[in-house]
GURO-186817 format. One record per residue (C-alpha): residue number from 1; z, y, x. Coordinates in steps of 0.1 Angstrom, whole numbers. Layout:
[rec NUM; [Z; Y; X]];
...
***
This chain:
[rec 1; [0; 0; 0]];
[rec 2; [-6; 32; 15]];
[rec 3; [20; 60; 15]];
[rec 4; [-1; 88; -5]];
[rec 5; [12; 124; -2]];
[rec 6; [20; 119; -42]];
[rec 7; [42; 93; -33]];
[rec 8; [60; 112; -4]];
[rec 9; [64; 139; -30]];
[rec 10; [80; 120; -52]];
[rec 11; [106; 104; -30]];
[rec 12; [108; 136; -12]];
[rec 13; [118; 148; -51]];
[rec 14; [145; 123; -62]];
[rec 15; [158; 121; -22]];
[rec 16; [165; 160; -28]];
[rec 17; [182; 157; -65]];
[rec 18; [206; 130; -56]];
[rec 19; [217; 151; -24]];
[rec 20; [221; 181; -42]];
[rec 21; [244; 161; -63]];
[rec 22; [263; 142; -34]];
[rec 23; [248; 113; -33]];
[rec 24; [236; 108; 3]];
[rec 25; [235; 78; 26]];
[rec 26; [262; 54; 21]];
[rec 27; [266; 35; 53]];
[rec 28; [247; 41; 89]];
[rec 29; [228; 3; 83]];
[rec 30; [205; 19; 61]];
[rec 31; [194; 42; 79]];
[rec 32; [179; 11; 100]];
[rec 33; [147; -6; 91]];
[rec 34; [152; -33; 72]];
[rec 35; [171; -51; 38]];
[rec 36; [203; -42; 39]];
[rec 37; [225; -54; 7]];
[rec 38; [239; -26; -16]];
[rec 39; [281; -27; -19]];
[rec 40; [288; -34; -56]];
[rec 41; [314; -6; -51]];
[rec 42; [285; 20; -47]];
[rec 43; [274; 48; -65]];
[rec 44; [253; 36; -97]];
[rec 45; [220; 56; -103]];
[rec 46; [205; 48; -137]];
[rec 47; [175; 59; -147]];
[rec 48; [161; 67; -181]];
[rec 49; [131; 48; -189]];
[rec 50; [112; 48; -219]];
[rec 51; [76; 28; -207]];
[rec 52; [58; 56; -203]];
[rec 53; [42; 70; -171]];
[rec 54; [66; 92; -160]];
[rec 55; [96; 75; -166]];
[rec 56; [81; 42; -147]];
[rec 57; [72; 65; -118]];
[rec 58; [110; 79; -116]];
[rec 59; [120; 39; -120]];
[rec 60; [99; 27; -89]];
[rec 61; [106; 60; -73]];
[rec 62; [141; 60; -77]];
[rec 63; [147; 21; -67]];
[rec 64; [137; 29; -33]];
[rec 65; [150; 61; -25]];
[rec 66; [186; 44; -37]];
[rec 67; [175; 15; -17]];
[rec 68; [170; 38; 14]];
[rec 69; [207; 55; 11]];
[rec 70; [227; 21; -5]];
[rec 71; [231; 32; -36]];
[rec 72; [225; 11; -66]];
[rec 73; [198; 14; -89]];
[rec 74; [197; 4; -132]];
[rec 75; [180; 17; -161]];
[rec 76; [190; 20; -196]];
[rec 77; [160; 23; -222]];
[rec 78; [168; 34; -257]];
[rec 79; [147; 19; -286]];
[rec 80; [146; 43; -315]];
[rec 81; [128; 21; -344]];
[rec 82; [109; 45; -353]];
[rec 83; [75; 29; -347]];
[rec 84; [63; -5; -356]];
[rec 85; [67; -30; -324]];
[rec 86; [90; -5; -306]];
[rec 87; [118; -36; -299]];
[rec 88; [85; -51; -278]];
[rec 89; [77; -18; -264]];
[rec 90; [117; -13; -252]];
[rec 91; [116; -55; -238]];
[rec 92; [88; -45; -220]];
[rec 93; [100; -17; -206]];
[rec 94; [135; -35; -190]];
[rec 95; [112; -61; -175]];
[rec 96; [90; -36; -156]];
[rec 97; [119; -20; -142]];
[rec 98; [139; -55; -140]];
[rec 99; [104; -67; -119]];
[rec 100; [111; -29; -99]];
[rec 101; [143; -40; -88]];
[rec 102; [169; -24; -107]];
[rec 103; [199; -34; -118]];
[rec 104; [216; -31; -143]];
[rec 105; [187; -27; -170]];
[rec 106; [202; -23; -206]];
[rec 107; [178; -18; -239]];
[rec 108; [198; 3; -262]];
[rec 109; [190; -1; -302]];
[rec 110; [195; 32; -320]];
[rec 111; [194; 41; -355]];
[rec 112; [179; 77; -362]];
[rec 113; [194; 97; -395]];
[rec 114; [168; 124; -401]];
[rec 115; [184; 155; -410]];
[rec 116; [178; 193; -411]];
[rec 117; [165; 201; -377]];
[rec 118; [136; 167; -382]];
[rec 119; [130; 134; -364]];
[rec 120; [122; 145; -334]];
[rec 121; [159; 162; -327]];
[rec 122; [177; 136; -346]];
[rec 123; [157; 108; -323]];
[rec 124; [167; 131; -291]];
[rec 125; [204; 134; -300]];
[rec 126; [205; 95; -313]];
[rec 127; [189; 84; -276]];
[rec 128; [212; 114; -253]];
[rec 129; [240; 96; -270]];
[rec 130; [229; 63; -266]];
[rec 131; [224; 67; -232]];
[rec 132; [260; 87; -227]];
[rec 133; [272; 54; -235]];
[rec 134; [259; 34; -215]];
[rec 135; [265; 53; -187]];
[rec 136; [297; 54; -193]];
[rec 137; [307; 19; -197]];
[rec 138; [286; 13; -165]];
[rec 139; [303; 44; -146]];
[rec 140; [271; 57; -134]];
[rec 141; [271; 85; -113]];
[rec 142; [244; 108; -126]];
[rec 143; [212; 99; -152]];
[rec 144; [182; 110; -141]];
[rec 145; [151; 122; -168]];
[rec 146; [117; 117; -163]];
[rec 147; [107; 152; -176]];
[rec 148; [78; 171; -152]];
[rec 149; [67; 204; -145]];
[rec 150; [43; 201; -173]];
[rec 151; [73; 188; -201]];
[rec 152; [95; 222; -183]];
[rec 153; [61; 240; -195]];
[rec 154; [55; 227; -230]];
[rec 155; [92; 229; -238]];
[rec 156; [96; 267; -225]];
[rec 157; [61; 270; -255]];
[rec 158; [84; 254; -278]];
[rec 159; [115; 275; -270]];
[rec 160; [94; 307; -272]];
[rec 161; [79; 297; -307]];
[rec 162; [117; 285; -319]];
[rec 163; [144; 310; -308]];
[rec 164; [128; 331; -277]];
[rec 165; [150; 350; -254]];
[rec 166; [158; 347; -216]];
[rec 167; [172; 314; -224]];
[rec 168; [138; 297; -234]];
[rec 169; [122; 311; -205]];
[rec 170; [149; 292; -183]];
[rec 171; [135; 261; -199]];
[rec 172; [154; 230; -187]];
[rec 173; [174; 230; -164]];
[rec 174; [176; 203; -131]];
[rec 175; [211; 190; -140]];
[rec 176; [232; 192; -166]];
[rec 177; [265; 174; -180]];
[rec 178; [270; 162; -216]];
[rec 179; [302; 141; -225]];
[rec 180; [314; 140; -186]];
[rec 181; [281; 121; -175]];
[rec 182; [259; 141; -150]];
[rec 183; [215; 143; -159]];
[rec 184; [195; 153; -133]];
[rec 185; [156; 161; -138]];
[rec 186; [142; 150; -102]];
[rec 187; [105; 154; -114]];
[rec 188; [101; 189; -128]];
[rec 189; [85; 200; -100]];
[rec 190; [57; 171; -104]];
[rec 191; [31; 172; -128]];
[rec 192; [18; 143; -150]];
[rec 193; [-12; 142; -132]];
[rec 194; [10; 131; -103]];
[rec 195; [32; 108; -122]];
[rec 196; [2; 89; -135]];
[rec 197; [-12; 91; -99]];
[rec 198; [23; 75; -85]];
[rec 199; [21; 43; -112]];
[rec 200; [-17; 41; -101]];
[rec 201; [-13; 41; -66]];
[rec 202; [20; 13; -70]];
[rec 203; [-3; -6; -95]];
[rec 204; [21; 0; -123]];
[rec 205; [16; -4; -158]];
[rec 206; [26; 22; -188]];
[rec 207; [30; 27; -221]];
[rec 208; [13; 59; -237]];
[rec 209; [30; 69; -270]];
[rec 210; [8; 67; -299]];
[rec 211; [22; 103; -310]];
[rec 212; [10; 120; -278]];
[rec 213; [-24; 118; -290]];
[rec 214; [-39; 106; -258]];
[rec 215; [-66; 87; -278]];
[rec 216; [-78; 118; -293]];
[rec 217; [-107; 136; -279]];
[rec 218; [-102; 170; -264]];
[rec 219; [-118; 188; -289]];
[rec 220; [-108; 172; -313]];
[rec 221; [-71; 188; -332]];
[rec 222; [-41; 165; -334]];
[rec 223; [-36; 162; -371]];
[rec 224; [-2; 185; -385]];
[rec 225; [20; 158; -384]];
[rec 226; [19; 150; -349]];
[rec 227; [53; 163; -331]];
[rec 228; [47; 198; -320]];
[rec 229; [52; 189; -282]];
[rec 230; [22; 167; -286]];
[rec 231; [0; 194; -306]];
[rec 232; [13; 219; -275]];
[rec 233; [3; 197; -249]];
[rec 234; [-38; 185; -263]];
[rec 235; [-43; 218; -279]];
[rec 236; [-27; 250; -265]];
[rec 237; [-19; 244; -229]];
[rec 238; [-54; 239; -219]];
[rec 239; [-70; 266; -243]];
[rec 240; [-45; 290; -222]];
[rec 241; [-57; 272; -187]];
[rec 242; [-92; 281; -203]];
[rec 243; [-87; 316; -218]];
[rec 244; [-63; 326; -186]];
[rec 245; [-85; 310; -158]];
[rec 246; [-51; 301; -141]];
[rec 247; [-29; 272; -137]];
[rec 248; [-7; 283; -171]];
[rec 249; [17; 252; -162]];
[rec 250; [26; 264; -128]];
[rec 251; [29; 296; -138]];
[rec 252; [56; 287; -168]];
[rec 253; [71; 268; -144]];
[rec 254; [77; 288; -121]];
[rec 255; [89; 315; -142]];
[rec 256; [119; 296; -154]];
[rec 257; [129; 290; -117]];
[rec 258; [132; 326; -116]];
[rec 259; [146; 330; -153]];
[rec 260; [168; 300; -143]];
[rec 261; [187; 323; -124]];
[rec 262; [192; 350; -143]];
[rec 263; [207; 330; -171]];
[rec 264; [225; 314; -149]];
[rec 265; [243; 346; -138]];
[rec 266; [247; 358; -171]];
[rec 267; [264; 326; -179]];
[rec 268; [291; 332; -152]];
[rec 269; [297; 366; -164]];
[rec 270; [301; 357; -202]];
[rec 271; [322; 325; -192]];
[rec 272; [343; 357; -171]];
[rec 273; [348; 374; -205]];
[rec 274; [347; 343; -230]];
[rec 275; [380; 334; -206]];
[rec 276; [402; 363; -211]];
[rec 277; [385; 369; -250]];
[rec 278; [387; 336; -267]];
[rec 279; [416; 314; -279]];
[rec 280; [402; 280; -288]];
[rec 281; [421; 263; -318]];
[rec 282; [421; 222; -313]];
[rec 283; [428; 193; -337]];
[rec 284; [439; 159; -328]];
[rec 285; [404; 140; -334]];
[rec 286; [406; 126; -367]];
[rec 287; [436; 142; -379]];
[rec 288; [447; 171; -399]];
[rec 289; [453; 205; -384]];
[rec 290; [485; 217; -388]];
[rec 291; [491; 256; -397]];
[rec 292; [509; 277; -369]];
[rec 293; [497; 308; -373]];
[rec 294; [501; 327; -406]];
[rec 295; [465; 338; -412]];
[rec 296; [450; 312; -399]];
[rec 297; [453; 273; -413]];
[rec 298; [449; 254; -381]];
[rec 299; [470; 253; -348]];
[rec 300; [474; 278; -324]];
[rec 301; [461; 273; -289]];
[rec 302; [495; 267; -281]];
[rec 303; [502; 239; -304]];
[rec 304; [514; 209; -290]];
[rec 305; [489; 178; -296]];
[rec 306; [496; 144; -291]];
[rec 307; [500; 133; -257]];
[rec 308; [466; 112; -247]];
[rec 309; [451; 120; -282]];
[rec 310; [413; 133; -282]];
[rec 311; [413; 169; -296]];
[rec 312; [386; 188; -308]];
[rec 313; [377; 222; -313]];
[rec 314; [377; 232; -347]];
[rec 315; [378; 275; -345]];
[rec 316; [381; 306; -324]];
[rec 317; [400; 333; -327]];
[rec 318; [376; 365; -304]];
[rec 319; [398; 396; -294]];
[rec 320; [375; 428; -304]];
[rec 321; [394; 451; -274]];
[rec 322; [383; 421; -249]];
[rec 323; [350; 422; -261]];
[rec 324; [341; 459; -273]];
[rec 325; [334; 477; -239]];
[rec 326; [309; 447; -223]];
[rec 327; [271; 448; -223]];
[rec 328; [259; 432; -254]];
[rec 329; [236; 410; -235]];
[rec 330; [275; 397; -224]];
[rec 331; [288; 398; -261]];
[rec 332; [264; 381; -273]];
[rec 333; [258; 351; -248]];
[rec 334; [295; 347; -254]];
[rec 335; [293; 346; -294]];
[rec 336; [263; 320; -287]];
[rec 337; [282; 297; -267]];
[rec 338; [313; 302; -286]];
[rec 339; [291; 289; -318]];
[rec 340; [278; 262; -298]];
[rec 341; [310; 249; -289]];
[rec 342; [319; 242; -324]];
[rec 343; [283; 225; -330]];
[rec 344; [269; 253; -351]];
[rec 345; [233; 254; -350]];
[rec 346; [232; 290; -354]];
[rec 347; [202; 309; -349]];
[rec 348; [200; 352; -333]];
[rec 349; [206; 365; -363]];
[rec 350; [238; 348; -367]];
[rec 351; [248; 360; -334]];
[rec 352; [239; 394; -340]];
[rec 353; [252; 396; -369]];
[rec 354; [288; 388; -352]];
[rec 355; [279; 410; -326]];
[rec 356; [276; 436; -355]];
[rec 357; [315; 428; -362]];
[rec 358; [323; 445; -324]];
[rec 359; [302; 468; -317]];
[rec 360; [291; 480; -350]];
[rec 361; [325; 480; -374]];
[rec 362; [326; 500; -406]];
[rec 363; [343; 471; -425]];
[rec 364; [320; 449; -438]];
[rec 365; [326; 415; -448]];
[rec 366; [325; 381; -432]];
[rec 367; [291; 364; -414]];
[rec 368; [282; 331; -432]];
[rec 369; [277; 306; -408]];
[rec 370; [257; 267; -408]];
[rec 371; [280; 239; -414]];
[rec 372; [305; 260; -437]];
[rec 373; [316; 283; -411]];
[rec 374; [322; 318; -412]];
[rec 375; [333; 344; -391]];
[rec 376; [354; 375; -399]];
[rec 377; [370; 404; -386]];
[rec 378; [407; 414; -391]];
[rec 379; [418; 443; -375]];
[rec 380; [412; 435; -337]];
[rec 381; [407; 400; -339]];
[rec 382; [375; 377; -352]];
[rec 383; [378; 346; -367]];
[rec 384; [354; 318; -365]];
[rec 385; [360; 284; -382]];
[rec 386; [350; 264; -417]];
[rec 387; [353; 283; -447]];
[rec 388; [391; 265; -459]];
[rec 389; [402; 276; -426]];
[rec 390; [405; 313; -432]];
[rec 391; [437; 323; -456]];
[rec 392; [444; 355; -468]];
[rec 393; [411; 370; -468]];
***
């Protein structure tokens, strides 16, 4: 097999992610050439796989860059049921990457409960949480995602067309952590070109989604139903390569590098202020929330929960003084990540509207919120949780 420059870019990519999280060489032997045997004490590296061509590039890639350092090397591949034959599709899948060399492989069987937001975010949250538990009951180290610089570019389309802002310019970011287990996205710097290139040049089969709309012709428009991504990716990218006479993916890219940063700095800052502005009001998990403060029918901060019992959070209580004499860019980015800690899919307005409630008081009434929440102002403070949670309006 010859060592193309696609394949040196690829190790070179998924080398560089695990290092940046801390996974480096484990013992001097392999850095000799040869098989060396992997401790069963060392870090696990699991990758998620789903058949397709990226995801089996990051498999073969990622088996012998762990290979190279001792680490060990499993996959986890969620089947969703959504598509007739996708229990094959997910079988196959674990015996590619079983035939690769990793180990652990686990299929994961998920059921997907369509709601509000549409199939394609309940099937995203139903596999993130699949695979959060498998990673957990294997104690991996870090997931890494097969996403690419041209998924960073359709999904910064999609963010624009959805919500906007700086955040959907940052697109998605290289690592993240949800429910104490660490993603990293190793290959958002390689496009699909090179991903297909990779499986090609290891002789590698894939699987190519039927909703992608690869078997379309490239005139020829994805019909309405198709999931937006896919309708992005045949239709729009490359009539803006055409119209632009530039590499739009690269450019997209490479603009949320840059807005990467920024966000990220704004982050800091409103987590700064969110710090000495919020009180977070928790309740055991699955219990009642007991009323210890007098306007407000859930515990304090300060209540005392059960030693070792899960809590959640179920409101906030925002001090206006805290919060009046920042930049609203800060307000706000604090409001937003306030609402996302209590899971409420709210959209600008929402957080404008809040925002409204600091910077803009003349006494007007509470902000109705998804999920039954609402936020209102009393004298300095502004309280955010579910609608029986407020007293004494």
């Amino acid at each position: 097999m010859t060592y193309t420059s696609r394949l040196r870019a690829g190790t070179g990519c998924v080398r560089g992610a695990l290092e940046r999280l801390g996974i480096t060489l484990q013992d001097a032997r392999f850095a000799e050439h040869g098989e060396h045997a992997v401790s069963p004490d060392a870090p696990l590296v699991l990758v998620a796989c789903s058949g397709g061509r990226d995801s089996m590039a990051l498999a073969a890639l990622s088996r012998t860059v762990c290979a190279s350092l001792g680490v060990r090397c499993g996959a986890v591949i969620v089947d969703h049921g959504l598509q007739r034959g996708s229990d094959a599709v997910a079988q196959q899948a674990a015996q590619r990457c079983s035939q690769l060399g990793l180990e652990p492989v686990t299929v994961h069987s998920v059921h997907v409960e369509v709601g509000g937001s549409g199939i394609e975010a309940a099937a995203r949250q139903a596999r993130y949480q699949a695979i959060v538990a498998v990673a957990q009951r294997c104690g991996a180290s870090v997931v890494l995602l097969a996403h690419t610089k041209d998924d960073q570019a359709e999904t910064i389309v999609i963010d624009l067309l959805r919500s906007g802002g700086l955040d959907a310019l940052a697109g998605m970011p290289e690592s993240f952590v949800l429910d104490s287990v660490r993603f990293a996205r190793p290959l958002l710097s390689l496009t699909r070109e090179q991903t297909t290139g990779i499986c090609q040049d290891l002789g590698l089969p894939w699987w190519d989604d039927p909703t992608n709309g690869d078997g379309f012709d490239a005139n020829e428009e994805l019909p309405a139903d198709f999931p937006l991504r896919s309708r992005i990716r045949h239709s729009l990218i490359p009539y803006l390569r055409c119209f632009s006479g530039g590499d739009v993916v690269a450019h997209l890219a490479g603009m949320a590098q840059t807005a990467a940063l920024d966000k990220e700095y704004l982050d800091m800052q409103a987590d700064r202020v969110a710090a000495a502005a919020t009180q977070v009001v928790h309740a055991a998990a699955g219990g009642e929330a007991d009323a210890k403060d007098a306007s407000l029918a859930v515990p304090a901060l300060s209540a005392p929960i059960a030693p070792g019992a899960p809590s959640i959070p179920v409101a906030l209580i925002w001090s206006v003084d805290a919060l009046r004499g920042n930049h609203a860019a800060i307000r706000r980015r604090v409001i937003a990540h306030g609402l996302s800690s209590l899971g409420i899919a709210a959209s600008s307005r929402h957080v404008e509207a809040i925002d409204r409630l600091i910077a803009d008081w003349h006494g007007q009434g509470p902000v109705s919120l998804p999920s039954g929440y609402t936020a209102i102002r009393k004298k300095h403070v502004i309280r955010l949780c579910q609608d029986g949670g407020h007293a004494n309006r």
